[in-house]
LUMDO-405538 format. One record per residue (C-alpha): x, y, z. Coordinates in nm, 3 decimals, padded with zeros to 5 digits. Layout:
r xx:X yy:Y zz:Z
...
***
This chain:
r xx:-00.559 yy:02.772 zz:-03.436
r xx:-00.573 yy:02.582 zz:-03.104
r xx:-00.807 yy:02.271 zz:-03.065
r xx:-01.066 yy:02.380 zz:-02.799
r xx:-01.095 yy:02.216 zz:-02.479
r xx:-01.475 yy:02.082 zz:-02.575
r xx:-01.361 yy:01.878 zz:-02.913
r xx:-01.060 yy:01.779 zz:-02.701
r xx:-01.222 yy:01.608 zz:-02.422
r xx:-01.466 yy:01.431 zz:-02.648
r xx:-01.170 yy:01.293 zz:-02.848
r xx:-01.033 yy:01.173 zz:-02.546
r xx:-01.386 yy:01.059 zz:-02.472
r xx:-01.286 yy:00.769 zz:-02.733
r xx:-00.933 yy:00.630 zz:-02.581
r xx:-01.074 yy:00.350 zz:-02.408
r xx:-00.808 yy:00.319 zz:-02.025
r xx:-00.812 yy:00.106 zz:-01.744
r xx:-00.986 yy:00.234 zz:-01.430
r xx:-00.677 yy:00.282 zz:-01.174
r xx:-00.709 yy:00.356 zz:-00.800
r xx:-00.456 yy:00.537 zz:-00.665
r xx:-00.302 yy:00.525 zz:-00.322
r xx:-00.065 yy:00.652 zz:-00.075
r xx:00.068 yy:00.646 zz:00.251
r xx:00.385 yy:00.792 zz:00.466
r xx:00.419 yy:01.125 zz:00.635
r xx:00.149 yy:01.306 zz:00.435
r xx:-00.123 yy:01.092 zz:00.550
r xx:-00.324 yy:00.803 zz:00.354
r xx:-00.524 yy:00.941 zz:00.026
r xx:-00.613 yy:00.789 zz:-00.321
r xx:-00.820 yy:00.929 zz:-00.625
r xx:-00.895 yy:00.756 zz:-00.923
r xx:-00.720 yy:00.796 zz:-01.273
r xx:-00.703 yy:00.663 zz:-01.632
r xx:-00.374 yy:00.827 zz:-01.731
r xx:-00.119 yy:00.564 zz:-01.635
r xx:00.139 yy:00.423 zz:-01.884
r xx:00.425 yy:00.226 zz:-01.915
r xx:00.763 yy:00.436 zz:-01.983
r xx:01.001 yy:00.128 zz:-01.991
r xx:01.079 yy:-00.207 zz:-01.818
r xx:01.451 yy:-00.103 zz:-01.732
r xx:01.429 yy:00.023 zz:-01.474
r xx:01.046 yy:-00.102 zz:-01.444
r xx:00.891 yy:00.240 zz:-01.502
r xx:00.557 yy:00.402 zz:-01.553
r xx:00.392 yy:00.711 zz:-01.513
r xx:00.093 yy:00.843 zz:-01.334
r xx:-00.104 yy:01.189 zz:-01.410
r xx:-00.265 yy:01.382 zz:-01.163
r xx:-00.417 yy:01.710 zz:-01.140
r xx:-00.280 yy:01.931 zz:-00.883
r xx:-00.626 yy:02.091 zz:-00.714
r xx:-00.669 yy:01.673 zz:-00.635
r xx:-00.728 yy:01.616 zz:-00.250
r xx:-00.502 yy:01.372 zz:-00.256
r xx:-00.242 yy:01.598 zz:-00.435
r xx:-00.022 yy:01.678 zz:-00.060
r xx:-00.019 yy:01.382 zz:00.035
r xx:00.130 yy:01.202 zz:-00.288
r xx:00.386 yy:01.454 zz:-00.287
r xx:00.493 yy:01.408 zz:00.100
r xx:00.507 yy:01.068 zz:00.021
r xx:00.705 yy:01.004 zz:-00.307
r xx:00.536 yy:00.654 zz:-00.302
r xx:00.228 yy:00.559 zz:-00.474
r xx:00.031 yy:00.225 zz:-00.587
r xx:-00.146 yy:00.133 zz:-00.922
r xx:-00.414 yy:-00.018 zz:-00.824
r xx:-00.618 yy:-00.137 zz:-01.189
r xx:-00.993 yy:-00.203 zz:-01.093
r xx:-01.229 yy:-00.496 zz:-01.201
r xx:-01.553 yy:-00.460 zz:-01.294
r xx:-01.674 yy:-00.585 zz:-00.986
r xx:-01.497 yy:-00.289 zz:-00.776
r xx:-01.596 yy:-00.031 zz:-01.067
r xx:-01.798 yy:00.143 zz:-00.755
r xx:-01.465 yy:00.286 zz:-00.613
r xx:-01.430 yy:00.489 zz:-00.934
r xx:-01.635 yy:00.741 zz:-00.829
r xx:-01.544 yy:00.746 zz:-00.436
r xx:-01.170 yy:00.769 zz:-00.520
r xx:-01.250 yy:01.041 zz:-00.760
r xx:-01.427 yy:01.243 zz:-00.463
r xx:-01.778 yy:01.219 zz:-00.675
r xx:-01.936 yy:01.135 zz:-00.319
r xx:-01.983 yy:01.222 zz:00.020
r xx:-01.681 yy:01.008 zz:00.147
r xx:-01.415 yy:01.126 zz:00.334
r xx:-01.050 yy:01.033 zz:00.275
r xx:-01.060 yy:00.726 zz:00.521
r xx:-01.399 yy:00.611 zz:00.424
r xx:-01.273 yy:00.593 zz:00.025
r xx:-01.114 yy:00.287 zz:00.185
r xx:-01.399 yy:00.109 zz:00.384
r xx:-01.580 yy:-00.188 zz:00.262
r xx:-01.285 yy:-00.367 zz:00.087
r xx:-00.944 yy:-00.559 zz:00.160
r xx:-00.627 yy:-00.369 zz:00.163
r xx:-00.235 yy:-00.430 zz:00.250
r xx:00.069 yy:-00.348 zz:00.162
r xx:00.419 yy:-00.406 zz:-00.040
r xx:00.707 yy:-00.283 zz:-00.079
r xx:00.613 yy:00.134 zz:00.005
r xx:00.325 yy:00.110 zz:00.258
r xx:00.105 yy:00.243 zz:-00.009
r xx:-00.257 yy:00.073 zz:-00.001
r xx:-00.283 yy:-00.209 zz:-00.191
r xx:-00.639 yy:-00.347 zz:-00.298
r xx:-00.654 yy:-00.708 zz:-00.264
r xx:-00.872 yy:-00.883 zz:-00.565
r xx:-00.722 yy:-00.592 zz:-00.788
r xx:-00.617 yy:-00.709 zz:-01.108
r xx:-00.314 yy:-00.600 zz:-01.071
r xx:-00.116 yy:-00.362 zz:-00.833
r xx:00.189 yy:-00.141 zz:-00.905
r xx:00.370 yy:-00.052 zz:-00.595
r xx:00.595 yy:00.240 zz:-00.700
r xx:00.841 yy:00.532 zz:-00.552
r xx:00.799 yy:00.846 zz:-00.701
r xx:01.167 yy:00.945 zz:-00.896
r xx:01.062 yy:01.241 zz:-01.125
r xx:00.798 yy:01.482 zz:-01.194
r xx:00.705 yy:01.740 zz:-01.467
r xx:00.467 yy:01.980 zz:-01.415
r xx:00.253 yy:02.036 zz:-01.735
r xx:-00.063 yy:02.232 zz:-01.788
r xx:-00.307 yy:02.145 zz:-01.485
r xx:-00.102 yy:01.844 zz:-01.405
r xx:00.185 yy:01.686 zz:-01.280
r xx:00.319 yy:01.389 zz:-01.475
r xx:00.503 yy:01.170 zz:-01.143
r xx:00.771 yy:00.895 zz:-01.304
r xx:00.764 yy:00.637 zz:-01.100
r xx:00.976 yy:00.287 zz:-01.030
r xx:00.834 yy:-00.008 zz:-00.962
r xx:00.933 yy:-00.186 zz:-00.671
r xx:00.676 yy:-00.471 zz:-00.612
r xx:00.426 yy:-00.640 zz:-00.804
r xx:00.098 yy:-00.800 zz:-00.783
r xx:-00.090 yy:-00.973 zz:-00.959
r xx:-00.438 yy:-01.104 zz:-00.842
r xx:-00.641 yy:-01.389 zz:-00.981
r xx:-00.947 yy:-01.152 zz:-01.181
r xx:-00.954 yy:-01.220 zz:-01.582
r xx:-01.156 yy:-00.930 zz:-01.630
r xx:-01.055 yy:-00.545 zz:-01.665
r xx:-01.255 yy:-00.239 zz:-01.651
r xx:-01.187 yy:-00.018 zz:-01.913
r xx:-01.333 yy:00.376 zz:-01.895
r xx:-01.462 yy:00.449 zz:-02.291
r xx:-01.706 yy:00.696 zz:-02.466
r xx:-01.736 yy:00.799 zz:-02.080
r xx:-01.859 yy:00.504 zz:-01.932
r xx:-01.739 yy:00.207 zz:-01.758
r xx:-01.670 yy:-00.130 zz:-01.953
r xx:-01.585 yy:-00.490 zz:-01.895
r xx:-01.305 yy:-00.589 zz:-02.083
r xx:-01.254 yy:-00.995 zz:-02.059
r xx:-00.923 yy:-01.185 zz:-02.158
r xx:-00.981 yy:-01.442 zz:-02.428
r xx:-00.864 yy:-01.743 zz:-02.226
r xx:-00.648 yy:-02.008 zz:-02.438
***
């Protein structure tokens, strides 16, 4: 018998992930949408993987542009959660008013005072369920000064500090 999708989510509910935003930039415009379902796949090649549901407004555009950047939030920018996952009256270009951005490697957006960036080109994809599971190699990396994560768990947003040594 299948799990249903109810005791499913609320599982999932309970794997605490950091609060990425997402962006992009080339051909298929600028976009960005927030996700928790970014992983490492190996450091050689540096590799990770991003998921993102197709009906996503920022869906075209990531695919035109076979670039994307990781960008993991602190608590202090948890309020771009919600505007990069389209839960407010923002368009696409003012998801990216009211903080610091530049660029790498790809031309992707990259949040300054993130705690870290991945700037990434898009090599593989698999399409699975809803989804599309993008493979993607790192090509630049920053790292910004923050000591503090934001983690999404039991659906809400959490600090998660680094025990300084």
């Amino acid at each position: 018998m299948p799990v249903e999708q109810a005791a499913y989510r609320d599982a999932m509910s309970r794997l605490g992930a950091a609060v990425n935003v997402i962006t992009t930039a080339g051909p298929g415009g600028r976009a960005g949408f927030t996700a928790s379902a970014v992983c490492s796949v190996t450091d050689t090649p540096p590799t990770l993987l991003v998921c993102a549901n197709r009906t996503n407004d920022s869906y075209p555009p990531l695919v035109a542009n076979r670039v994307l950047c990781v960008n993991t939030l602190t608590p202090a920018q948890e309020g771009l959660s919600p505007v990069f996952a389209g839960m407010t009256e923002h368009s696409m270009d003012e998801r990216f008013d009211g903080y610091t951005w530049h660029t790498l490697q790809t031309g992707s957006p990259v949040l300054d005072e993130a705690v870290v960036a991945f700037d990434c080109t898009i090599t593989d994809s698999a399409e699975v369920g809803t989804h599309t599971v993008f493979f993607c190699t790192v090509e630049a990396i920053r790292t910004g000064t923050a000591h503090e994560g934001l983690i999404y768990y039991g659906r809400g947003y959490h600090p998660l500090t680094a025990a300084r040594k």
